[in-house]
NUGUDREN-287704 format. One record per residue (C-alpha): residue in one letter; x, z, y. Coordinates in steps of 0.1 Angstrom, whole numbers, plus 5000, padded with zeros to 4 digits. Layout:
# NUGUDREN-287704
AXZY
...
END
This chain:
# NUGUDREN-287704
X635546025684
X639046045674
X640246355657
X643846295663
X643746205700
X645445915687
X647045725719
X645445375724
X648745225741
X650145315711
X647745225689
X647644845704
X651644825702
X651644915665
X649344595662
X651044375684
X654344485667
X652944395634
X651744095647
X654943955659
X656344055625
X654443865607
X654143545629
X657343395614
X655943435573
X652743275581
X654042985597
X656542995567
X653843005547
X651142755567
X654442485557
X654742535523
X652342525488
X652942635455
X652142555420
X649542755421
X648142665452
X647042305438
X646142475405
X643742695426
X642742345443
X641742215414
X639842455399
X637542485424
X637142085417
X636042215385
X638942145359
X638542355332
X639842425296
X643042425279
X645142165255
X644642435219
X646842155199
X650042195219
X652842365193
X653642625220
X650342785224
X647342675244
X647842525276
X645642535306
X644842185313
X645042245352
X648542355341
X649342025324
X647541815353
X649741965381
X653041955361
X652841615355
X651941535395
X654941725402
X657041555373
X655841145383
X655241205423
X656141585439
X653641825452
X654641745488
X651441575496
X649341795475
X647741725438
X644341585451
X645241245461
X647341205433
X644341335408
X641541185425
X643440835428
X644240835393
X640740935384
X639540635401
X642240405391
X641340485354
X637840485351
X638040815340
X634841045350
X636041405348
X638841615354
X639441755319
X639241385302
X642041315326
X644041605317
X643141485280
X644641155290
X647541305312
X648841505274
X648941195258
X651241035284
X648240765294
X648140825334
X650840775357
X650340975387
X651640815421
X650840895461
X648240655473
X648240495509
X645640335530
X642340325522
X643040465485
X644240785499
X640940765522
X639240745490
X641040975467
X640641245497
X636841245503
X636541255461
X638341575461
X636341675492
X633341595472
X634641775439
X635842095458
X632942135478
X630442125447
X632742485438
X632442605468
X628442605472
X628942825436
X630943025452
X628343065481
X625343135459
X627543395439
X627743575474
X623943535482
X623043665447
X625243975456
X623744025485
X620743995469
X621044275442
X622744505464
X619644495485
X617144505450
X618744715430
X620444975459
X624145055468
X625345345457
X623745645480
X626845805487
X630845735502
X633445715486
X632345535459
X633745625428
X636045335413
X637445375373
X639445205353
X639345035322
X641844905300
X641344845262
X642944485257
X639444415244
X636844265268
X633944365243
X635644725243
X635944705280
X632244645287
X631644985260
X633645145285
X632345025316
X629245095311
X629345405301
X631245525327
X628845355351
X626545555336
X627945895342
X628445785376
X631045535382
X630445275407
X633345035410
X634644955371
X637944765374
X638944615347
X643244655348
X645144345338
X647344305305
X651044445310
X652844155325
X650243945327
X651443875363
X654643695353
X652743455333
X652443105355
X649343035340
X646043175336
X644643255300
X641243055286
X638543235269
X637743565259
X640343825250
X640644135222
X644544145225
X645544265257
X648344585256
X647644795276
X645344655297
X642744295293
X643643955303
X642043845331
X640543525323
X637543355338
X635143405306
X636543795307
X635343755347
X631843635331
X631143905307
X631944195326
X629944105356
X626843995335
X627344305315
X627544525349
X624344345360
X622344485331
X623544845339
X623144845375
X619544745365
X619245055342
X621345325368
X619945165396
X622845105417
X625044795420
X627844825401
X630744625414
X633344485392
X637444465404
X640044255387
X644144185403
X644343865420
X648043895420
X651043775402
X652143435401
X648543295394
X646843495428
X645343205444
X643443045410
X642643425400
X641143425430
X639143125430
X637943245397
X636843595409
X634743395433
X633243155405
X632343435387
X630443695414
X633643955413
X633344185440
X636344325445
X640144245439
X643644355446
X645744155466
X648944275485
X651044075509
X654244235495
X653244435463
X654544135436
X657244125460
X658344465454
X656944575418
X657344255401
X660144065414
X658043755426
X659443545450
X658843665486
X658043315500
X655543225468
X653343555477
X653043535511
X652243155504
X649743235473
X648643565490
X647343365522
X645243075501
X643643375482
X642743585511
X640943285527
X639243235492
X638243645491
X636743605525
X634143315513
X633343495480
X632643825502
X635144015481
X636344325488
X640844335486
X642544635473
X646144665489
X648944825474
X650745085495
X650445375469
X652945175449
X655245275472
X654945615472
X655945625432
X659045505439
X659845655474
X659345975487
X655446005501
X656846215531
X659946005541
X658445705535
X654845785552
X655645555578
X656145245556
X652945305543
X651345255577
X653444955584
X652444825552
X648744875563
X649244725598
X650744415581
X648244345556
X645244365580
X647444105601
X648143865574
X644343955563
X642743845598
X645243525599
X643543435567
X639943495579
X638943805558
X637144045581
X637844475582
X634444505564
X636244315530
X639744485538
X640644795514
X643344925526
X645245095503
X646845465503
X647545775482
X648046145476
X651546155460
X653646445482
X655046685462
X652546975456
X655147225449
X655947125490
X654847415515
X652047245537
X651246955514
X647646965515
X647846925555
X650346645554
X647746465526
X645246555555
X647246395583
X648646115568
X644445995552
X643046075582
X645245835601
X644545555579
X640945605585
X641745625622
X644045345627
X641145145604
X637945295614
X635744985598
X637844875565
X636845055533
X639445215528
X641245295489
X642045615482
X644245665455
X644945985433
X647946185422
X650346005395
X653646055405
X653346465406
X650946445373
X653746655347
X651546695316
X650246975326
X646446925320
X644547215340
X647347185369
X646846795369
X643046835369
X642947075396
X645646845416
X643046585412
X640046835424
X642446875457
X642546465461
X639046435456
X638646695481
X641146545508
X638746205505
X636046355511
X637346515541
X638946225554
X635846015545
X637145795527
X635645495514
X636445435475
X638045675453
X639745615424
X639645865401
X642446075389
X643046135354
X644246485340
X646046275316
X648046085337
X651946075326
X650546205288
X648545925268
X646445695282
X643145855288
X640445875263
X636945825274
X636146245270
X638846255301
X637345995321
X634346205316
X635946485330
X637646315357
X634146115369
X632546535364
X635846635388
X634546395414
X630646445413
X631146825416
X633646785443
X631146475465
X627946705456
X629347035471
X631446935497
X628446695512
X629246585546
X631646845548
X633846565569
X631346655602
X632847015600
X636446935598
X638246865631
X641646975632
X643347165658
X644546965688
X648047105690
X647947205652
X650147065619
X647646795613
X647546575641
X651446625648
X652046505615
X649746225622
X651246175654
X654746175643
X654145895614
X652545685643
X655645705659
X658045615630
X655845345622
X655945215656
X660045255653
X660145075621
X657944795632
X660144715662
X663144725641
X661744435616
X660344265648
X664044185655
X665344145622
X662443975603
X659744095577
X661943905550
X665344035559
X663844355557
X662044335520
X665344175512
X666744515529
X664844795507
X662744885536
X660044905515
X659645095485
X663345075480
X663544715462
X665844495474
X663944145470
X666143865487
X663443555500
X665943295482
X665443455449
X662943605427
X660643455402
X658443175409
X660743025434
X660842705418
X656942695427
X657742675460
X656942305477
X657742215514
X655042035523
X655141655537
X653741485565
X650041385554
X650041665528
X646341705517
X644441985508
X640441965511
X640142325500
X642542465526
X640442285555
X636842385541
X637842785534
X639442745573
X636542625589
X633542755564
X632542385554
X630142325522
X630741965524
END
């Protein structure tokens, strides 16, 4: 039953609008690969490691394998025939020995023809596929906890953050926050760890600000968080960023590692970082089709634009935003069931009517996207130091989500915009929440707003702006209008931006086993 009397007709133009949109990036993006993209590629074939002796600092060895394919041959045709070839052509039996090799200038990558390329192809086919079917048994062990240990008995589930810059500090945190009721820990990236073109080896205890997310880092939360769901008896799921310049192989290694969920935006390291707008949508559609066969759970973006624009002027972009990143989602394979939408309670609370506006504008995400779980995120923008207005601010957003039944909750801090919160105000922020879930129960079956009242006007009337918008990119194109300001307010032209050097058209017999096996669901 729809409580807005949303119309259908308009409804199904929103999507088809959105559609249309996006039709030119993902052909833009179906053309092209990236550095990253072949990185990705071959972790999956199981490269691992990095070069420790190299005067710069370590180096991932993927790193050093692809930059020297792209130095002695070009990415057009992909790094797995050039990799697998030279494997064979060498004698050489793994991966990292040929990255060994490759730093100390022995291998000479070239393209091979005929029945070398033949050769080379159904290696990496081989090689990839042997990841994949890890990737498949990470998903049935999931599956297989969830239904031991339990799922957490009630929606939204309660999602925290944790950021030390220490994985062993993290995992302190985590679980005890798991403990006093936390269900989704997410452990938040390093400070600029998504400008960095590679991806950190090993365990970390130097993060600022946040913990590198590393593979081993991947490994030690989760194994960590499967010894507390044990003890609180609920699965507790574990969220890292697969975003930046390294999405797709941060992606590949949430799925090596049993993560469950991740974020990843079509536009947000567009917007917030300054990335290069054909890289993302490129990098963004190779780790969405990865997300889908790990079973993981994305976390979009669209609160981030609501801290820099104004949450009621800019309600509409937010549903755009939404409408585009199911579309790009669905192109990729990932079904509603893994897509977390992304939205948030940032209007001005000294506005007249804000609550109702918060009403209208979460209940129409969970309207327009009845089966995605969607992410709910709390006050930040509004937070001004003020501890006991901030905490009841957050009481109000805990509140709304419940109303609006929403699906995860991340939980506000009292702290925000003073320090970065100590564990004592998680505890009070995770308290916030419990109180509010325990005594509003299924307080959502009571709510049903007026049919001619504020509410579903408001909801109504950002339909329709959205719809406007939508039509307006539709004939000027999604990239013209990112390079416009339309979202967010950042300019981001498609021609500039970092990682554009990434950026590879790709050439007629371009090869990428991983590509074809995430498309069709093949284990071999």
């Amino acid at each position: 039953m729809s409580l807005l009397d949303l119309d259908p007709k308009v409804v199904a133009t929103a999507r088809r609008l959105a559609a249309k949109a996006a039709e030119p990036v993902v052909d833009i993006a179906k053309a092209h690969t990236t550095v990253a993209v072949e990185r990705a590629t071959l972790r999956l074939a199981g490269i691992t490691g990095a070069d420790t002796t190299h005067r710069a600092g370590d180096i991932p060895w993927v790193n050093r394998v692809v930059d020297t394919v792209r130095e002695h041959c070009g990415l057009e045709h992909g790094a797995v025939l050039p990799v697998f070839d030279a494997l064979a052509r060498n004698d050489i039996g793994t991966l990292t020995e040929l990255a060994e090799a490759t730093a100390a200038g022995q291998i000479q990558y070239t393209v091979p023809t005929g029945a070398a390329a033949r050769r080379a192809a159904k290696a990496g086919r081989v090689a990839i596929a042997r990841g994949l079917r890890q990737v498949d048994r990470n998903r049935a062990q999931r599956d297989k906890l969830i239904t031991k240990i339990g799922d957490p008995p009630q929606r939204p589930w309660i999602y925290l953050i944790v950021a030390t810059g220490d994985i062993d500090e993290d995992v302190v945190q985590a679980a005890s926050a798991a403990r006093a009721g936390a269900d989704i820990i997410a452990v938040i990236r390093s400070t600029g760890q998504s400008l960095l073109d590679y991806v950190p080896e090993g365990a970390t205890h130097h993060g600022f600000a946040g913990t590198y997310a590393t593979q081993e880092n991947f490994r030690i939360m989760r194994a960590a968080m499967d010894e507390v769901s044990k003890e609180v008896g609920r699965y507790i799921r574990v969220t890292n960023y697969a975003s930046g310049l390294c999405m797709p192989e941060i992606a590949v290694l949430g799925g090596l590692e049993r993560l469950d969920m991740m974020l990843n935006d079509c536009m947000y390291g567009i917007l917030f970082r300054d990335i290069n707008p054909i890289r993302t949508f490129v990098d963004q559609r190779f780790s969405r089709a990865m997300h889908a066969r790990a079973g993981i759970i994305i976390n979009t973006g669209e609160d981030n634009y609501l801290t820099t624009a104004d949450a009621v002027e800019a309600a509409h972009t937010v549903t755009v935003s939404q409408l585009l990143n199911e579309h790009f989602a669905h192109e990729a394979g990932l079904p509603n069931e893994l897509l977390g939408l992304g939205h948030a309670f940032e209007i001005n609370p000294d506005l007249p009517e804000s609550f109702r506006m918060e009403l209208a504008h979460a209940l129409l995400a969970r309207e327009l996207f009845p089966e995605a779980p969607l992410k709910w995120m709390p006050p930040t923008k509004h937070m001004t130091g003020d501890v006991f207005r901030g905490h009841l601010l957050d009481g109000f957003f805990n509140l709304a989500g419940v109303l609006t039944g929403q699906s995860i909750l991340l939980v506000g801090m009292m702290t925000e915009a003073v320090v970065t919160p100590w564990l004592s105000d998680r505890d009070l922020a995770v308290a916030n929440v419990r109180y509010v879930l325990n005594a509003a129960g299924n307080l959502s079956e009571d709510f049903v707003p007026a049919r001619d009242g504020y509410i579903v006007k408001r909801a109504h009337q950002v339909l329709g702006e959205a719809v406007d918008l939508l039509d307006r990119i539709v004939d000027d194109g999604l990239l013209n209008a990112i390079g416009d300001g339309t979202f967010g307010l950042m300019k981001r032209p498609q021609d500039k931006g970092k990682g554009t050097d990434g950026v590879v058209s790709k050439a007629d017999g371009y090869v990428n086993p991983a590509i074809e096996m995430l498309e069709t669901g093949a284990t071999k």
